[in-house]
KEFI-408666 format. One record per atom (N, C-alpha, C): residue in one letter; y, z, x; residue number from 0; atom name. Coordinates in steps of 0.02 Angstrom, whole numbers. Each point is the difference from the previous one (the first is absolute). Layout:
REM residues N
+---+--------+--------+--------+-----+----+
! r !      Y !      Z !      X !   k !  a !
+---+--------+--------+--------+-----+----+
! a !      Y !      Z !      X ! NUM ! CA !
...
+---+--------+--------+--------+-----+----+
//
This chain:
REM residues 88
+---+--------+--------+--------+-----+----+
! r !      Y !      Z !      X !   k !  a !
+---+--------+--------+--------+-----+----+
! x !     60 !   -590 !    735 !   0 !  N !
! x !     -5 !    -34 !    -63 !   0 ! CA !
! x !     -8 !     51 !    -56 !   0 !  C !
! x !    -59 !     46 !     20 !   1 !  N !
! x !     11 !     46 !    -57 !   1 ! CA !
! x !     59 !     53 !    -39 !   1 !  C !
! x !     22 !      4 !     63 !   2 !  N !
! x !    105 !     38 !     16 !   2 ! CA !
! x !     27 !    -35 !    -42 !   2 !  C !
! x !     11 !    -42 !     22 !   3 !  N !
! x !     47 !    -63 !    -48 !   3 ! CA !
! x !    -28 !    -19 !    -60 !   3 !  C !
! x !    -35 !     -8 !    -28 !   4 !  N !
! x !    -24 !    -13 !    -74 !   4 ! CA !
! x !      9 !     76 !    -30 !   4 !  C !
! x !    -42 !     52 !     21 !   5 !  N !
! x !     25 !     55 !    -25 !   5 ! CA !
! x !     63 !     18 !    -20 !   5 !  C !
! x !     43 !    -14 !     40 !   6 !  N !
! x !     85 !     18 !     -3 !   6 ! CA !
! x !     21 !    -38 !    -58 !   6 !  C !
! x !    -23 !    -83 !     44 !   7 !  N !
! x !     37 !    -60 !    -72 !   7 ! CA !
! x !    -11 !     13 !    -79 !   7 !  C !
! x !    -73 !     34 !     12 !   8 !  N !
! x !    -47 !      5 !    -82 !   8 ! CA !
! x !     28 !     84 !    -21 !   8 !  C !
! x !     21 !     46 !     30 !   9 !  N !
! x !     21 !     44 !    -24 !   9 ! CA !
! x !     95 !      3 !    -13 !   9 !  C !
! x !     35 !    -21 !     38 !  10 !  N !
! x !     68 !    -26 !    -12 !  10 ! CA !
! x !      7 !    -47 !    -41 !  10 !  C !
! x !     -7 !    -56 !    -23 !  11 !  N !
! x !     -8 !    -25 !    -68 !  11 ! CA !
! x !     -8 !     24 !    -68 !  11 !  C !
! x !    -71 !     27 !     15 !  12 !  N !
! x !    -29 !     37 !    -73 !  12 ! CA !
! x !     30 !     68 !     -9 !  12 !  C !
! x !     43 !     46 !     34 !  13 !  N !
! x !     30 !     49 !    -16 !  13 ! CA !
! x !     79 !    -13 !    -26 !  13 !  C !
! x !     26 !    -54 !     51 !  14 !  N !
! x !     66 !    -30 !      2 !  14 ! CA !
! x !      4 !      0 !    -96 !  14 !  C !
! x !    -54 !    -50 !    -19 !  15 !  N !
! x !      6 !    -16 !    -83 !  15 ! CA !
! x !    -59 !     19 !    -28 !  15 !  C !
! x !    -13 !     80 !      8 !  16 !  N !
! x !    -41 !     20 !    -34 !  16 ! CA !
! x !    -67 !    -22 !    -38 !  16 !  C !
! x !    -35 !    -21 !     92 !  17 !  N !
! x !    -56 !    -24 !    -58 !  17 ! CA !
! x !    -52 !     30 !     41 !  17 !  C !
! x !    -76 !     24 !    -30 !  18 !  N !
! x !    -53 !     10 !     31 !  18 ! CA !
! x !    -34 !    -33 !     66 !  18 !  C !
! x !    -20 !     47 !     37 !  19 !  N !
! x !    -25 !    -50 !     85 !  19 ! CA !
! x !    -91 !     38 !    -38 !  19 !  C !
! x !    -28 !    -33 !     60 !  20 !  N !
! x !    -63 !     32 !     21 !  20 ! CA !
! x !     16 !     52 !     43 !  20 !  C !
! x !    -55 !     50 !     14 !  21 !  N !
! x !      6 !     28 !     64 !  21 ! CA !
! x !      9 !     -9 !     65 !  21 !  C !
! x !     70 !     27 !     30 !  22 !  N !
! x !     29 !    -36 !     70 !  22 ! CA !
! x !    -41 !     39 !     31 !  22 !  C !
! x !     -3 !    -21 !     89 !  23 !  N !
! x !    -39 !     41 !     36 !  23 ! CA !
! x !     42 !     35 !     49 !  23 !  C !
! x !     75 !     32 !    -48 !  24 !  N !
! x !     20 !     61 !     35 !  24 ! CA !
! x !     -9 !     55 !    -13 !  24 !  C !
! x !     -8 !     48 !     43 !  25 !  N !
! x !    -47 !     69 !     -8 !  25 ! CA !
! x !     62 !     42 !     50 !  25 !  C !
! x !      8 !     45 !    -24 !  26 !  N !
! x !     48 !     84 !      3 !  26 ! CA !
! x !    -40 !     18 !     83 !  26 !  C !
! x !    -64 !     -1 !    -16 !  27 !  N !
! x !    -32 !     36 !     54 !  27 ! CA !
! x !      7 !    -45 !     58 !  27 !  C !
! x !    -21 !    -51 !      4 !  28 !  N !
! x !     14 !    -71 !     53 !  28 ! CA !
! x !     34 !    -29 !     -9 !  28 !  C !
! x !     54 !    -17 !     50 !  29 !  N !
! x !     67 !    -49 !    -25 !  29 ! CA !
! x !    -20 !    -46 !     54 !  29 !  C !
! x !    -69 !     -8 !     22 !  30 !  N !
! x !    -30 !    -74 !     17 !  30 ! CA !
! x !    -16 !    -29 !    -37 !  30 !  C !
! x !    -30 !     33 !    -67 !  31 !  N !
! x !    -53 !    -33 !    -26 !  31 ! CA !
! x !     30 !    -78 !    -14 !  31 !  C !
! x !     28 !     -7 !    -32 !  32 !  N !
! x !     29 !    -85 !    -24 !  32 ! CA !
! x !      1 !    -52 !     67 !  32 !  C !
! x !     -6 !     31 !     30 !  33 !  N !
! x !     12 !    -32 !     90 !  33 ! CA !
! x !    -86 !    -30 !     17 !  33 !  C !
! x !    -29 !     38 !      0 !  34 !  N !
! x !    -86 !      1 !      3 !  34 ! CA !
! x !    -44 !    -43 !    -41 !  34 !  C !
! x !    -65 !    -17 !     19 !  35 !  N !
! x !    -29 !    -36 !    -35 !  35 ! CA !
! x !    -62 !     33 !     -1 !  35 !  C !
! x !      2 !     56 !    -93 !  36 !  N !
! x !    -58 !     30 !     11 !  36 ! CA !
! x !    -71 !    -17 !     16 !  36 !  C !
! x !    -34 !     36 !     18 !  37 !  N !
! x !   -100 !     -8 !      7 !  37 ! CA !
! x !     -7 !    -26 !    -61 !  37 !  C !
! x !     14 !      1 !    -76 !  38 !  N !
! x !    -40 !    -43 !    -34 !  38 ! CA !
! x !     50 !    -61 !    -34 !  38 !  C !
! x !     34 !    -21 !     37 !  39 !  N !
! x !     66 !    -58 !     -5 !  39 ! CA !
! x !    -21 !    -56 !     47 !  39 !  C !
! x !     -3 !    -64 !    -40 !  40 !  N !
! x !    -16 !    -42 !     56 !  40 ! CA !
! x !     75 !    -47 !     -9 !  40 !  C !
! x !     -2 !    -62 !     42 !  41 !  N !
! x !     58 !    -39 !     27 !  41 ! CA !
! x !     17 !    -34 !    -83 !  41 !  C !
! x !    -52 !    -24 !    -36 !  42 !  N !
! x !     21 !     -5 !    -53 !  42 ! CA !
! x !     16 !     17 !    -58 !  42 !  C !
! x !    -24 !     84 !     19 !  43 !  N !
! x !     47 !     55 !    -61 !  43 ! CA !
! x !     70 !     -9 !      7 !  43 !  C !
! x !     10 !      7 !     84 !  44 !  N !
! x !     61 !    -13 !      1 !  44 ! CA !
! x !     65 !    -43 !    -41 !  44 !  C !
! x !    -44 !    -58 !      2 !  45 !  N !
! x !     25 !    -55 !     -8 !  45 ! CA !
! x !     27 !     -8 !    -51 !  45 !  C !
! x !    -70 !     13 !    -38 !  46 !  N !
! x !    -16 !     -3 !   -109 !  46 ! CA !
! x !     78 !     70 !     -7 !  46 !  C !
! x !     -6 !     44 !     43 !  47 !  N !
! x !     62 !     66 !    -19 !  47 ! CA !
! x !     59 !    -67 !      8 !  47 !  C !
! x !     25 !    -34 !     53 !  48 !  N !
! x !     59 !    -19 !     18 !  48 ! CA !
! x !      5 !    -72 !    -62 !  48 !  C !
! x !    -40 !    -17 !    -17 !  49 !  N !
! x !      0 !    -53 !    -86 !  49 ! CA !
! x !     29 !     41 !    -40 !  49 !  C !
! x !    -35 !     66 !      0 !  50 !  N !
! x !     34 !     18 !    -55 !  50 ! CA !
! x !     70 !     37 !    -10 !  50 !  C !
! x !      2 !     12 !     74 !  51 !  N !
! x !     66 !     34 !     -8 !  51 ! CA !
! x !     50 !    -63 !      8 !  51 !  C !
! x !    -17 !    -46 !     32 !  52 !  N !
! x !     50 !    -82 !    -38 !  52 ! CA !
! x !      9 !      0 !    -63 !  52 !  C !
! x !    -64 !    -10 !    -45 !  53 !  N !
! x !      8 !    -19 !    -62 !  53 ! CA !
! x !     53 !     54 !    -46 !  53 !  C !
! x !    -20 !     76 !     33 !  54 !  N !
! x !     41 !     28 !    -38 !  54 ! CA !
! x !     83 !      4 !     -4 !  54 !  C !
! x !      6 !    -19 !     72 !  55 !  N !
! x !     79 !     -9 !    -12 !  55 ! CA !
! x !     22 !    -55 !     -1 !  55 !  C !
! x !    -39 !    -76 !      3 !  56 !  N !
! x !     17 !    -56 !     -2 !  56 ! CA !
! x !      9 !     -1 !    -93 !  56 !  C !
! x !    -51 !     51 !    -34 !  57 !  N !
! x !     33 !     -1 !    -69 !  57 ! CA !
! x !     69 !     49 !    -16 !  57 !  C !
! x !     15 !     41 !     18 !  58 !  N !
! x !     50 !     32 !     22 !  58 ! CA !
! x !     64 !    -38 !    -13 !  58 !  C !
! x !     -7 !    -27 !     63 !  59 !  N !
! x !     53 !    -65 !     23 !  59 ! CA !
! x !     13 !    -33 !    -67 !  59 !  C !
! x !    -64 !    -36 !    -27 !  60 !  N !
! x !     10 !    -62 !    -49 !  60 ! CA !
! x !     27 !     25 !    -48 !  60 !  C !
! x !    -11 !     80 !    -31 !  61 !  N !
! x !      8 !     28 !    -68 !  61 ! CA !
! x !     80 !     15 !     23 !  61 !  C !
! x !      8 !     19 !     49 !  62 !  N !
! x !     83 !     34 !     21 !  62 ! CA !
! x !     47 !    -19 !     44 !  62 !  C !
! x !    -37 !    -72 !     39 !  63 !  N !
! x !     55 !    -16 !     50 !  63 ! CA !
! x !    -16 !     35 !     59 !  63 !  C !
! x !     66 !      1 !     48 !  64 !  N !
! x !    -19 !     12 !     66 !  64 ! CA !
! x !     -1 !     68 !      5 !  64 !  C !
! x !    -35 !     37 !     21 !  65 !  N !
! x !     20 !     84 !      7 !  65 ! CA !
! x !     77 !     51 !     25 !  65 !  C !
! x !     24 !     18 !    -43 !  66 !  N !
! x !     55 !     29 !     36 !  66 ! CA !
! x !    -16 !     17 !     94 !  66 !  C !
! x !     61 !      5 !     20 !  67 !  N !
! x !     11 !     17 !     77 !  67 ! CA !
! x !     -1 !     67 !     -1 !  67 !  C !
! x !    -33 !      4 !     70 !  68 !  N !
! x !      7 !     88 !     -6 !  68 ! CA !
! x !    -61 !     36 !     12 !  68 !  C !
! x !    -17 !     50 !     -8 !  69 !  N !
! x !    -44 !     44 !     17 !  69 ! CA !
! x !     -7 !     32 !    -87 !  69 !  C !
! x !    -52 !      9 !    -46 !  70 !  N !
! x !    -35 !     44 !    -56 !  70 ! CA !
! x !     16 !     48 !      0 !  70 !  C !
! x !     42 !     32 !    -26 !  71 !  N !
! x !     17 !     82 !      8 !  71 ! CA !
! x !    -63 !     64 !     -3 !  71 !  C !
! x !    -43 !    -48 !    -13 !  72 !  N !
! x !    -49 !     68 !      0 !  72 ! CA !
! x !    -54 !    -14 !     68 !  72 !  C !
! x !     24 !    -55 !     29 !  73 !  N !
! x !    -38 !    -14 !     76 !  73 ! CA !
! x !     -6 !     55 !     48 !  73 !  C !
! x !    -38 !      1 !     29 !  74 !  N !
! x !    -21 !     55 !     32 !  74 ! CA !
! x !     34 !    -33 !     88 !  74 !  C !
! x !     23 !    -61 !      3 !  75 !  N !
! x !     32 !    -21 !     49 !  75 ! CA !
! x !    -21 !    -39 !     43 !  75 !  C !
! x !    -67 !    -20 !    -13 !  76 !  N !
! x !    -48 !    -38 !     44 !  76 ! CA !
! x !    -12 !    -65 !     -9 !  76 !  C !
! x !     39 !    -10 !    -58 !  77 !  N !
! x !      1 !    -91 !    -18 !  77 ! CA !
! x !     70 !     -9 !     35 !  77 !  C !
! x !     -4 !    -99 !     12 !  78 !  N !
! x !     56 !    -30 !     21 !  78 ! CA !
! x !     70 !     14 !    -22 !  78 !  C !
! x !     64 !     13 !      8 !  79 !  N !
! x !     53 !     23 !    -35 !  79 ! CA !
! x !     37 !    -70 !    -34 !  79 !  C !
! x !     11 !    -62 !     45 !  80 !  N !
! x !     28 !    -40 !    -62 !  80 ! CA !
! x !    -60 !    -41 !    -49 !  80 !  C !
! x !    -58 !    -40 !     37 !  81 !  N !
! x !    -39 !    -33 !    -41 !  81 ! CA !
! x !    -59 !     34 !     -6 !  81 !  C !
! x !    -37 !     21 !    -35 !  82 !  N !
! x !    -74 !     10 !      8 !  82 ! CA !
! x !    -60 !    -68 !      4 !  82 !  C !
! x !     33 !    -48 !    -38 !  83 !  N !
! x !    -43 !    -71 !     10 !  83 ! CA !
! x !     15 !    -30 !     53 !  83 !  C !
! x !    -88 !     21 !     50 !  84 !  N !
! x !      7 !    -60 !     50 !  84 ! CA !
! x !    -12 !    -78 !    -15 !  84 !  C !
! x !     25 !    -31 !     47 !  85 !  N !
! x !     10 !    -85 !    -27 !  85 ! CA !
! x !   -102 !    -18 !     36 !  85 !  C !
! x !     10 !    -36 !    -61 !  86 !  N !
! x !    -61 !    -24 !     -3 !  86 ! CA !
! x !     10 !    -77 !     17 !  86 !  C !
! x !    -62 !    -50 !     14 !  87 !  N !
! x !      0 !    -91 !     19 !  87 ! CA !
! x !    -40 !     -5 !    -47 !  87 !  C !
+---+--------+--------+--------+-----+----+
//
């Protein structure tokens, strides 16, 4: 969960240039986004994955559907055609 909101909330907000919070990918650990740190509980998680909805569910509303494709400045680790997983 944290993988996937990370990706969704950073592919969006770079896609159309807009500010994220701090993702929890790190140079030194390319687990870290995978992990659920010692001072992270189930509903940091969670409150992170709201917001990385909200941010590209405004995204979406301000611009439509996101181009196809991969971000040219992706580092390669997001989805290549959609980055939005389907939500119920």
């Amino acid at each position: 969960m944290k993988y996937l909101a990370a990706v969704e909330y950073r592919w969006f907000c770079r896609t159309f240039g807009r500010e994220t919070e701090p993702l929890p990918f790190d140079d030194n650990d390319p687990d870290a986004d995978l992990r659920i740190a010692p001072d992270e509980s189930t509903a940091d998680i969670l409150a992170f994955d709201a917001r990385a909805q909200a941010a590209s569910d405004s995204v979406i509303e301000e611009h439509g559907h996101p181009p196809l494709g991969p971000h040219p400045h992706d580092r390669g680790d997001s989805p290549p055609r959609r980055a939005r997983r389907h939500r119920t």
